[in-house]
N, C-alpha and C positions, 0 to 999 in steps of 0.2 A: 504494500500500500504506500503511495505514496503521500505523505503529511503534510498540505500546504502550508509556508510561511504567513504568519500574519502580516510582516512587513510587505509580502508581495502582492503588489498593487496593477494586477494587468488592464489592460483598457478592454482587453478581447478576451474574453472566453468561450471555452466550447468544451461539453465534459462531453466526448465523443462514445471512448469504449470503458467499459468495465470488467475486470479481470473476474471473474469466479474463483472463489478459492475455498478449498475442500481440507476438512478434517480427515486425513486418513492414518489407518492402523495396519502394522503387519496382518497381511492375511493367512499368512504360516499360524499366527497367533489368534483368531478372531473366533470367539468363542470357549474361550480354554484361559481366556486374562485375568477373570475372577469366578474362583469357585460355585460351580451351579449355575451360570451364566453362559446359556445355549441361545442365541439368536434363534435357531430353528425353531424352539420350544414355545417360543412366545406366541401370546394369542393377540392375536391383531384387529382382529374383530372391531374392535373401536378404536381404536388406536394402528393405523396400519405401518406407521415410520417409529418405531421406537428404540432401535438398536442403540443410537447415539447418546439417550437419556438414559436408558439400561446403564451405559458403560462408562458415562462422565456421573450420571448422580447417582448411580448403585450404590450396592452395600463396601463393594470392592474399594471405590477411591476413596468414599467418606471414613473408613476401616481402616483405611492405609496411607494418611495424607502426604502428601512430597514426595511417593514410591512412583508414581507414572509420570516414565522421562518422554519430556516433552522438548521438540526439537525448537533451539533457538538462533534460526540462522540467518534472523535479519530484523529489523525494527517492527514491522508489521507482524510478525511470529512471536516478539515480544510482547507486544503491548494484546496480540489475540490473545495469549495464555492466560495474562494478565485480567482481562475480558472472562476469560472462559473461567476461573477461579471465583471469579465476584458473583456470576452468574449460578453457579452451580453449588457456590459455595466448597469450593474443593481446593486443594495444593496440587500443584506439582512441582516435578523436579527439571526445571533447564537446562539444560545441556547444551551448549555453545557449537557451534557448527561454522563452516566456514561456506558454506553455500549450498542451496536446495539438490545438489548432485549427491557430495557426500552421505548426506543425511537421508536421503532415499533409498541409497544402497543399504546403508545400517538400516532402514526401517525395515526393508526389504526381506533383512536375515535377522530381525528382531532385537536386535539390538538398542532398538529407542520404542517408544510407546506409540506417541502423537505427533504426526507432523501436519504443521499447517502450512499450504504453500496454493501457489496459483493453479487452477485446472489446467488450462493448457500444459504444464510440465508434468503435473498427475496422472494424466489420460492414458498415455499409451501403458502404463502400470497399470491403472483401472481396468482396462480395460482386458489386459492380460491375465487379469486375475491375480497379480505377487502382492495388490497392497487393496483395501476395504477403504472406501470411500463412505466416511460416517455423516456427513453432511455439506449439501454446499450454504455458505454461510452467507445469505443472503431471508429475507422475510417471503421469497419464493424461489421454487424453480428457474435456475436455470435453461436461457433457451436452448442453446450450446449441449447441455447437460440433462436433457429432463428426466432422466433416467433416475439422477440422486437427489435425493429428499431435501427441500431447505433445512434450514437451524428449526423452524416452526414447526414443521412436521414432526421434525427428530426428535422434540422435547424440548429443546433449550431456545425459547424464545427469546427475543433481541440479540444471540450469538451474530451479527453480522457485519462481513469483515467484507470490503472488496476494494484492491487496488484500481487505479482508474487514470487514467491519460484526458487530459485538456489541454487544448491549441488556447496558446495567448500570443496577442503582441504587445508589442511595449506601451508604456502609460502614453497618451498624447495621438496616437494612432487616428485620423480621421475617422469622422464616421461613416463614411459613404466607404474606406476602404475594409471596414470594419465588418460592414453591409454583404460586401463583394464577398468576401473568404468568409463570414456564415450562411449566406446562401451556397455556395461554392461548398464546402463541406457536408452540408445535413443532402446535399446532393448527393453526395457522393457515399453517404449514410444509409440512405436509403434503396439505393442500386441491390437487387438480389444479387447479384452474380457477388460481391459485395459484401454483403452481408450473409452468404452463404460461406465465401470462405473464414470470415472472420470466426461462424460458429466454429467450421472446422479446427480452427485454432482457441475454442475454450473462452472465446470474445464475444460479450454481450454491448449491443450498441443500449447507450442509454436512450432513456422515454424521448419524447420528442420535446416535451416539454423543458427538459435541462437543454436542449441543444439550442440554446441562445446566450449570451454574455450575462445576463442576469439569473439565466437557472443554472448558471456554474458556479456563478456566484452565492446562490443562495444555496447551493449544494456543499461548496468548500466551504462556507461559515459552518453549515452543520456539520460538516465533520469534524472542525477543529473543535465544536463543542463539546462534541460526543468524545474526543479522545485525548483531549487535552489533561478535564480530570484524572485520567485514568493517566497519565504520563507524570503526572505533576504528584500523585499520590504515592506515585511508586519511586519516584526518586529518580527517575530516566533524565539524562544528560545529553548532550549533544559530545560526539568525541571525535 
């Protein structure tokens, strides 16, 4: 995810694409993590998404706080964990990573518990079957993804995390050129050919309604609100 600066002041915005980004667990492990704890077993009947809520609020993590290592290989995997503890009420344990490669392989052969990272890097694992995709962390489906259950379905409502790309130009920027390149993009946004590859790569375009300078606008203020406390609580620094 990328965290916008309060000081930054664009004349132009556009919050084009949003990354999807997926809880997942070893699948070598997925069912065997805590005792008595069979995915298959569960009744779904009203509840048909619950594997994620099983296994972040269970008996398992509340029983064993700071034992489930959760991968920390970037700012956004921080401050998610961080997110997913408040919400759940639960610990884990961090583990430092040096980028969503390493740590996929260790998840892979079980070595880490939780990692949180973008779907488009996830997918081809998801899809193979080596790692369990517990939720994408969004208040819905994924377009890209409709296969994996939101954070809402899963149990853990408000869990959502999504990196996201906005076009700015510099403060001062005309407004007729401003005009030009947001017509010009939400063009180009809306194109199938377009936005079929984008799913292929785990890329959700945003609503139409952010895709103007002021719904980017009003999109980056909410997010700094949403995660600022949560940075500023924890004692996170800039290094």
């Amino acid at each position: 995810m990328r965290i916008p600066l309060s000081f930054y002041l664009p004349s132009l915005g556009l919050a084009g694409l949003c990354l999807a980004t997926l809880f997942l667990l070893p699948a070598a492990v997925w069912g065997q993590t805590a005792p008595g704890f069979d995915p298959a077993a569960i009744d779904r009947s009203a509840d048909p998404c619950v594997d994620f809520y099983q296994f972040a609020c269970g008996a398992w993590m509340k029983a064993n706080p700071g034992d489930a290592k959760f991968v920390n290989q970037n700012a956004s995997a921080q401050v998610g964990g961080l997110l997913l503890q408040k919400l759940t009420d639960t610990k884990v344990l961090f583990i430092p990573y040096r980028g969503a490669g390493p740590a996929m392989t260790d998840l892979i052969s079980g070595q880490v518990d939780l990692l949180l990272v973008q779907g488009a890097v996830a997918l081809p694992q998801v899809r193979a079957g080596t790692v369990k995709a517990l939720a994408e962390l969004s208040p819905q489906r994924s377009a890209s993804m409709p296969d994996i259950p939101s954070a809402d379905e899963s149990g853990v409502a408000g869990l959502y995390i999504a990196g996201w790309f906005g076009f700015y130009a510099p403060k001062g920027t005309p407004p007729d050129v401003i005009a030009k390149l947001n017509a010009a993009t939400v063009k180009a946004l809306a194109d199938p050919a377009v936005r079929a590859r984008f799913a292929q790569l785990g890329l959700d375009i945003a609503p139409r309604e952010q895709q103007t300078p002021q719904g980017l606008a009003t999109f980056q203020q909410a997010e700094m609100d949403k995660w600022w406390p949560i940075i500023k609580a924890a004692g996170i620094r800039g290094e």
